[in-house]
FIKE-966126 format. One record per residue: y, x, z of N, C-alpha, C in turn. Coordinates in Angstrom, 1 decimal, always signed. Example, Ala and Ser with C-alpha at 12.3 -4.5 7.8 and 13.67 -1.06 7.14 Angstrom:
2
nyy nxx nzz cayy caxx cazz cyy cxx czz
-5.7 +13.2 +7.8 -4.5 +12.3 +7.8 -3.3 +13.2 +7.8
-2.2 +12.8 +7.1 -1.1 +13.7 +7.1 +0.0 +12.9 +7.9
! end
This chain:
116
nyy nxx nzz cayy caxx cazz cyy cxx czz
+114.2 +147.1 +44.7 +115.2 +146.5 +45.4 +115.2 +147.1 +46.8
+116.5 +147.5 +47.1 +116.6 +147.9 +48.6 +116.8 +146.8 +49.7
+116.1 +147.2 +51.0 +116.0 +146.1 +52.3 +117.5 +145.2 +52.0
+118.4 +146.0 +51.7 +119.5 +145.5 +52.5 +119.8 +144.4 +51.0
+119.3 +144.5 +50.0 +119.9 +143.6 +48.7 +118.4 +142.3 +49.1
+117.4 +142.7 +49.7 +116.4 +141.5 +49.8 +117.1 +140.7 +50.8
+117.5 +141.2 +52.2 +118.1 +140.4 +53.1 +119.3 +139.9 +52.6
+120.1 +140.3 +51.7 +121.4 +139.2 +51.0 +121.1 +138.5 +50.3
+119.3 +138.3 +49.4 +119.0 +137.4 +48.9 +118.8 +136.4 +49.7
+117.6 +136.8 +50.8 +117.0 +135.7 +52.1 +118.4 +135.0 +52.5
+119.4 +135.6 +52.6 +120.5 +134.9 +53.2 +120.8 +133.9 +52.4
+121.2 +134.3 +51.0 +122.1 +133.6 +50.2 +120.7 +132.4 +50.0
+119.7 +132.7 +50.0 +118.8 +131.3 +49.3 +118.7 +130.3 +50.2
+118.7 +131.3 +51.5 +118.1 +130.0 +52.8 +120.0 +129.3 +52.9
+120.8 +130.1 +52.3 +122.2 +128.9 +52.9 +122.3 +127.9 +51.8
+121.6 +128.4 +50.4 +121.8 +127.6 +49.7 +121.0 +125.9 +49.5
+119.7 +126.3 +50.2 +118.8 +125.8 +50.6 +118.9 +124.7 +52.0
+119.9 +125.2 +53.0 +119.7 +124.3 +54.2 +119.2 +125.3 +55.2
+118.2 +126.2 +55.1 +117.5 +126.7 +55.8 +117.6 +128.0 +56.6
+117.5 +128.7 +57.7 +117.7 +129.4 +58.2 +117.3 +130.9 +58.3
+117.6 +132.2 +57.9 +117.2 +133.1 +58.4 +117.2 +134.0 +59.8
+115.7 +134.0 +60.0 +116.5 +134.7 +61.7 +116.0 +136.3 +62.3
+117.2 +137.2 +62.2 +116.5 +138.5 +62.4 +116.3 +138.8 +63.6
+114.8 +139.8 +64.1 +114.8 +140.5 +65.0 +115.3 +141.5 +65.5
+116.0 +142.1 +66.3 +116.6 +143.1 +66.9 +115.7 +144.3 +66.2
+116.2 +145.5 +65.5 +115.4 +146.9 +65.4 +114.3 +146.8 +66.2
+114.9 +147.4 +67.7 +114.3 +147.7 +68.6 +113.1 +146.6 +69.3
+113.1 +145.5 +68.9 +112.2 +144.2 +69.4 +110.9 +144.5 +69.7
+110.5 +144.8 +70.8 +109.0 +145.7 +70.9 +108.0 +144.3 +70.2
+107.7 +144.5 +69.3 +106.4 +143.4 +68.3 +105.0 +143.9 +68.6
+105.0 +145.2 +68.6 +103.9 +145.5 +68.8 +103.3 +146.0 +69.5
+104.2 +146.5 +70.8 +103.6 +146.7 +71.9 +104.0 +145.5 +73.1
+103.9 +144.6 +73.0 +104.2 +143.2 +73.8 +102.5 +142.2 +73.2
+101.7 +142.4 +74.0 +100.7 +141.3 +74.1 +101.2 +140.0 +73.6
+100.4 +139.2 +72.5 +100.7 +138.0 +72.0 +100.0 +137.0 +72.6
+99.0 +137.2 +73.1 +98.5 +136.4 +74.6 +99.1 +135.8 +76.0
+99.3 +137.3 +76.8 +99.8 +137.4 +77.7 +101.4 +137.1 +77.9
+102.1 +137.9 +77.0 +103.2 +138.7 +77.2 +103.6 +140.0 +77.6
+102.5 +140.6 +78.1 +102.6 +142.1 +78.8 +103.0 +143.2 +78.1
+104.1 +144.0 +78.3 +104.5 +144.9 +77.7 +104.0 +146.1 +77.9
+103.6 +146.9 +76.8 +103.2 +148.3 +77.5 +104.7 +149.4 +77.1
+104.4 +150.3 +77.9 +105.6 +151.1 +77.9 +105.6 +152.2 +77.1
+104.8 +152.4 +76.0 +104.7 +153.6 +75.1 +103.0 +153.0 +74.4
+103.8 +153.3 +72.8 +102.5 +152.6 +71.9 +102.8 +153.6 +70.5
+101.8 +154.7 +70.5 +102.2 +155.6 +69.5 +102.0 +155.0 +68.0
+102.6 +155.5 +67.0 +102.1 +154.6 +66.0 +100.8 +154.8 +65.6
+100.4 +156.4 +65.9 +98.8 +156.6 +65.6 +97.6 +155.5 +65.8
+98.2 +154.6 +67.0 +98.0 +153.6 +67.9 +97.5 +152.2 +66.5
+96.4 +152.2 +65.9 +96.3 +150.6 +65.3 +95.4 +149.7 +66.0
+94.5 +149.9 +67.2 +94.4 +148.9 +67.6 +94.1 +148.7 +69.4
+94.9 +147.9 +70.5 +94.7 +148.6 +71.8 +94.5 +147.0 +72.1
+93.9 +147.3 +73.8 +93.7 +146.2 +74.5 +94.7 +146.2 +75.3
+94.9 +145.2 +75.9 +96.0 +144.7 +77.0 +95.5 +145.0 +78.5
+96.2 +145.5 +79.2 +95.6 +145.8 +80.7 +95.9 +145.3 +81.4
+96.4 +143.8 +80.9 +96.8 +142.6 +81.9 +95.4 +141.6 +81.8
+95.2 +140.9 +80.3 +94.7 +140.3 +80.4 +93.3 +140.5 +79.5
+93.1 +142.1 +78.9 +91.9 +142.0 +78.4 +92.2 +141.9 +76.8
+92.9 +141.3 +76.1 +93.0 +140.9 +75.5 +92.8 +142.2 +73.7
+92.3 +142.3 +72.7 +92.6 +143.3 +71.7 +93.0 +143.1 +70.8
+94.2 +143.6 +70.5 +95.1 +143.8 +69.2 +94.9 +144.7 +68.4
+95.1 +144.0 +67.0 +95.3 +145.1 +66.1 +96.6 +144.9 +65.7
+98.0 +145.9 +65.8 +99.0 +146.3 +65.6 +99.3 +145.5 +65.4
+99.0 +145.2 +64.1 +100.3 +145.2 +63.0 +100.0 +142.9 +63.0
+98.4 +142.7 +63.1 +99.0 +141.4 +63.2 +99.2 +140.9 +64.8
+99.1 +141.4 +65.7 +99.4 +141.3 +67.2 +101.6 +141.2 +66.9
+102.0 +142.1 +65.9 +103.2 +142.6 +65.8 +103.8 +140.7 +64.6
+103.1 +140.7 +63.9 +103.5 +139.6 +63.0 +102.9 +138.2 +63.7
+102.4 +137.7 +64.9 +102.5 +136.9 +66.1 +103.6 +137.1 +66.7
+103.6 +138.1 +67.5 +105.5 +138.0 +68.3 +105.9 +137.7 +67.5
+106.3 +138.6 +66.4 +108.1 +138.0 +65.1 +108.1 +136.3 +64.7
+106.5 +135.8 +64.7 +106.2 +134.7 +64.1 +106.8 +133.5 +65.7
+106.2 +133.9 +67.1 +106.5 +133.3 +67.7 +108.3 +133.6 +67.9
+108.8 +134.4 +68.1 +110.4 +134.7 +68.4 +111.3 +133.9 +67.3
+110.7 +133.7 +66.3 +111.4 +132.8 +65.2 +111.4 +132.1 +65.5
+110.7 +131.0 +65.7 +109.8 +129.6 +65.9 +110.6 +128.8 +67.4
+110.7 +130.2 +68.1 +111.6 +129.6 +69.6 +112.9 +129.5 +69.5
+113.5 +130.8 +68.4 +114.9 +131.0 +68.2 +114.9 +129.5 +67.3
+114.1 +128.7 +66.6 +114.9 +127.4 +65.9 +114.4 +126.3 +65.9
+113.5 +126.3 +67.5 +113.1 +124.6 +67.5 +114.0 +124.0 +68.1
+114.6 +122.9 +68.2 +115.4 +121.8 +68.4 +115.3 +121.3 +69.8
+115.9 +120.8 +70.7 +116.1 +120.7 +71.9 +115.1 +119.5 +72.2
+115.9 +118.5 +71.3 +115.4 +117.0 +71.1 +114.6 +116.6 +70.6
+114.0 +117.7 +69.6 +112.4 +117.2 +69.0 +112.2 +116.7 +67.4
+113.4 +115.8 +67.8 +113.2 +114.7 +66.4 +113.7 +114.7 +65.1
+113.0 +113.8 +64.1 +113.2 +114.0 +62.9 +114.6 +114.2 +62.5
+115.0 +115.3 +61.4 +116.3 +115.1 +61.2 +117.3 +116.4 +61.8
+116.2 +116.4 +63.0 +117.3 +117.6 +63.9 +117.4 +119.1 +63.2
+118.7 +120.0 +63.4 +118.7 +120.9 +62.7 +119.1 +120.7 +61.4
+119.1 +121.7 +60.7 +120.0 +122.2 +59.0 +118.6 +121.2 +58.2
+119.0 +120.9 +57.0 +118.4 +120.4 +56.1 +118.5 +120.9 +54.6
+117.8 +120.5 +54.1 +118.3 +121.1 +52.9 +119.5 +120.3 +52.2
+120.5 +120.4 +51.3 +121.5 +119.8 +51.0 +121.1 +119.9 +49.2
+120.6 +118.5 +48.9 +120.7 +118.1 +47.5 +122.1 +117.7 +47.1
+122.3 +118.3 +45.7 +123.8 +117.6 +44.7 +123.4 +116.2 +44.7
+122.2 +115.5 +44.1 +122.0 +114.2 +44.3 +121.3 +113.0 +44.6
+121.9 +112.0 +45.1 +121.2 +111.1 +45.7 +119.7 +110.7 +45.2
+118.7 +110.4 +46.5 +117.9 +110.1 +46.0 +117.9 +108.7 +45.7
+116.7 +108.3 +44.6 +116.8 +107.1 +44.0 +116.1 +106.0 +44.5
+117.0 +104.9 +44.9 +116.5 +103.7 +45.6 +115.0 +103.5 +44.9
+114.1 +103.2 +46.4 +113.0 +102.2 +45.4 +113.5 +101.0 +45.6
+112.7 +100.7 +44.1 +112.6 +99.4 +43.3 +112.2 +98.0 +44.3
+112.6 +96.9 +44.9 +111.9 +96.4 +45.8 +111.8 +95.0 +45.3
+110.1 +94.6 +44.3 +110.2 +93.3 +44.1 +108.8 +92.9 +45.0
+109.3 +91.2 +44.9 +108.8 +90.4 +45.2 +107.4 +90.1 +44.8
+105.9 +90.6 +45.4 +104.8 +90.3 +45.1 +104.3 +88.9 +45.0
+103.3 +88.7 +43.8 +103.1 +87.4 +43.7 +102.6 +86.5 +44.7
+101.8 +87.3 +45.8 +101.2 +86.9 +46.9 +102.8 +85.9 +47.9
+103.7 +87.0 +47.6 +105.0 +86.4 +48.1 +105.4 +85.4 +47.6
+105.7 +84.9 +46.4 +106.7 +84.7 +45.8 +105.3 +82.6 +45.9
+104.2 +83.1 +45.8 +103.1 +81.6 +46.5 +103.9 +80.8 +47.9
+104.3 +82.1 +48.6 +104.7 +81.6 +50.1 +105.9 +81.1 +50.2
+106.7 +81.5 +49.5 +108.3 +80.9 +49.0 +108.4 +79.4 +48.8
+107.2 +79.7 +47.4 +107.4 +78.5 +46.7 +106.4 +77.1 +47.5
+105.7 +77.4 +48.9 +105.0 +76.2 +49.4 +106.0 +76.0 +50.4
+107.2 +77.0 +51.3 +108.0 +76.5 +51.8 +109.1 +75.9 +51.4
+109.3 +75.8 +49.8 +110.6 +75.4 +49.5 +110.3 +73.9 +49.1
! end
């Protein structure tokens, strides 16, 4: 399967789903942007798999320093302003879910019957 038929999948499942897909820009420096800090270096060859940060010390290895940003840039692109349960896409079921059943425990039904 080619990139471009996986990403019409991811699309078509997450809309059918409720859920969202969210792409990074090509160019989105992932792996030369400190996942600590934030500090960007200005040239990161790919020969490059694991460097330290000259801001704050910090050592990366590429590629999961690179899947931290993408992981944090999603995460910001789709939290909710207000927090709360509910907020945002949901998934959309065909059908209702089913009432529970709500009886009366015997414990209850003692307290009923010494008030009545």
């Amino acid at each position: 399967m080619g990139f471009f038929e996986f990403r019409r999948q991811l699309d078509y499942k997450a809309l059918m789903r409720g859920g969202q897909v969210i792409v990074a820009d090509r160019w989105y420096p992932s792996s030369k942007t400190c996942s600590g800090c934030g500090h960007q270096l200005d040239q990161l060859p790919l020969s490059v798999r694991e460097w330290t940060c000259p801001h704050c010390g910090a050592v990366h290895d590429r590629d999961v320093n690179a899947a931290v940003n993408l992981k944090n840039m999603a995460v910001s692109s789709t939290v909710s302003a207000c927090g709360e349960e509910g907020a945002g896409l949901r998934r959309k079921t065909k059908t209702k879910p089913a009432s529970a059943k709500q009886e009366v425990s015997s414990a209850d039904r003692g307290i009923r019957r010494a008030a009545a």
